[in-house]
N, C-alpha and C positions, 0 to 999 in steps of 0.2 A: 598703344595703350598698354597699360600693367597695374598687374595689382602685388605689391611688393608684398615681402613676409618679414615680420616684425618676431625674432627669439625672444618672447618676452615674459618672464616667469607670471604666474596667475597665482597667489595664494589660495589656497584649499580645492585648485583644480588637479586633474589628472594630463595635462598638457602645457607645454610652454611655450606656444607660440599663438599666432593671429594674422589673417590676412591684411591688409592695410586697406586704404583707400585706393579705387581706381583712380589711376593721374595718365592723363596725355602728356607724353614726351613730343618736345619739339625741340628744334635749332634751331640757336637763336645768333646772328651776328653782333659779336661783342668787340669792346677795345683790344683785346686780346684773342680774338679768332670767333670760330662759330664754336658755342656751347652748349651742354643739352639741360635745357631746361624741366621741369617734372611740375604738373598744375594738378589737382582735381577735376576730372570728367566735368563737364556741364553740368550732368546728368542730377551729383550731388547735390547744385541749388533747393534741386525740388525736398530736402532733406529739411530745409531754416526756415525760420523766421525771424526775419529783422525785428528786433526789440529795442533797437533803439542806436542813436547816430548822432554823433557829437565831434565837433573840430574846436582846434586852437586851446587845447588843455592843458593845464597845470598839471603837475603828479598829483598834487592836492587834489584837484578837481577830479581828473579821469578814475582817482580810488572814490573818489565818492559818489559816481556814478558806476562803478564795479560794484559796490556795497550788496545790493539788492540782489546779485547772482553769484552770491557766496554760498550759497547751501547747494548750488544745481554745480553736477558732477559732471552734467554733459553739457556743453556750451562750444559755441563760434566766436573768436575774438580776433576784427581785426582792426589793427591799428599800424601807424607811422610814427615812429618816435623819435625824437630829434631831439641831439643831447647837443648841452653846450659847449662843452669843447671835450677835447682827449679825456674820455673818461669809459665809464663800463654802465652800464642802464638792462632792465628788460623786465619780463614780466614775470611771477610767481602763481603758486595756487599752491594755496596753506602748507608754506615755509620749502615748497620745491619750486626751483628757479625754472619755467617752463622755458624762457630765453635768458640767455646771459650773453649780453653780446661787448666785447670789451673790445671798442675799438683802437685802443694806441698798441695794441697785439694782437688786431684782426684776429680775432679768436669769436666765436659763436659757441658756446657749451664747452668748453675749451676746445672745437679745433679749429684749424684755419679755413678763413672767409674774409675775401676781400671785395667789397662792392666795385660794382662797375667804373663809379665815379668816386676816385681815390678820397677826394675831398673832401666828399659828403660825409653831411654830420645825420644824416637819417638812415634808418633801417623800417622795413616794414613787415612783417610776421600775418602772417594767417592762419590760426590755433585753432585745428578741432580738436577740442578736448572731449576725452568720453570716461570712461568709470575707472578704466585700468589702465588707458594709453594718451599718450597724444601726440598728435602727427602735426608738424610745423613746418611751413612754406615760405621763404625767405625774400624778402625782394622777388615777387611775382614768379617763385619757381628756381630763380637762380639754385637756390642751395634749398633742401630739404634734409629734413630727420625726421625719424621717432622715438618718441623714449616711455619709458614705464612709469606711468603715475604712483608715485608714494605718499601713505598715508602720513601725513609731518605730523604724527604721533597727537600731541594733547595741540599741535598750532593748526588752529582753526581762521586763523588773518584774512581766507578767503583768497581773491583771488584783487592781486597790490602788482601796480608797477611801482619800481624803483630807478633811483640812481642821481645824480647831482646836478640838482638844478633841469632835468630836463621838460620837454613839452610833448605832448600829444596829439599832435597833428591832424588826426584823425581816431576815432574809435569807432567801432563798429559792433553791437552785439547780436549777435542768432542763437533764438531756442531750436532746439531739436526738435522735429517734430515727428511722432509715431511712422514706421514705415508698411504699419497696418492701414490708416488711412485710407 
């Protein structure tokens, strides 16, 4: 296990950084050798609640069921997104790209990411977003990041997949839930 540290400026804080989420590292045997994978502890489940679960989506559809958790800063978003051919898809929250995954230059936020299965036209993300960060989990662990939430200024859009012509295979939402409780 680890709990990774994220350098991540804080506006009107006196510090710049932030622990991450606890994740189990394991290996995992791949097409390409054994690779180490990075998950969220079990532990975190007891943090959500599923609010709601939906397959076989339109971009159309999946933003119109996003609509209603546009104002909430802290959310669980997971989804499978499957584009129709060589192109670039992923998800946003109010004009910042939380995924940009472009596949005809295996690029994920711009850096390089190649899925296991060359072929595949899917990617799957699992976005805990919180107030000032968000931590994303790629293809079950494969590839991880986290990046600094920005406020997209006057763009209030909420929280929109994009990209051409794609579906959404799966969506998943979890509220946070107090860890007073």
């Amino acid at each position: 296990m680890q709990i990774g540290w994220a350098r991540l400026s804080h506006s009107g804080m006196p510090f710049n950084g932030m622990m991450l989420l606890p994740t189990q590292l394991t290996l995992k045997t791949t097409k390409d050798g054994v690779r180490l994978f990075s998950s969220p502890i079990k532990e975190t489940e007891q943090l959500f609640e599923k609010v709601g679960q939906w397959s076989n989506l339109k971009e159309v559809e999946a933003n119109e069921k996003l609509k209603e958790f546009n104002i909430t800063d802290r959310l669980r978003v997971k989804a499978t997104i499957k584009l129709s051919h060589a192109t670039s898809a992923g998800l946003g929250f109010n004009g910042q790209n939380l995924l940009d995954y472009d596949m005809s230059a295996n690029l994920v936020n711009g850096r390089f990411y190649s899925p296991e299965e060359m072929t595949s036209m899917e990617i799957t993300v699992d976005c805990y977003i919180d107030r000032t960060s968000a931590e994303m989990f790629i293809d079950n662990g494969a590839y991880s990041y986290s990046l600094q939430r920005k406020n997209g200024g006057r763009n209030n859009e909420g929280y929109k997949f994009w990209g051409n012509n794609i579906e959404v295979k799966n969506l998943e939402i979890y509220k946070v839930k107090s860890i007073w409780e």
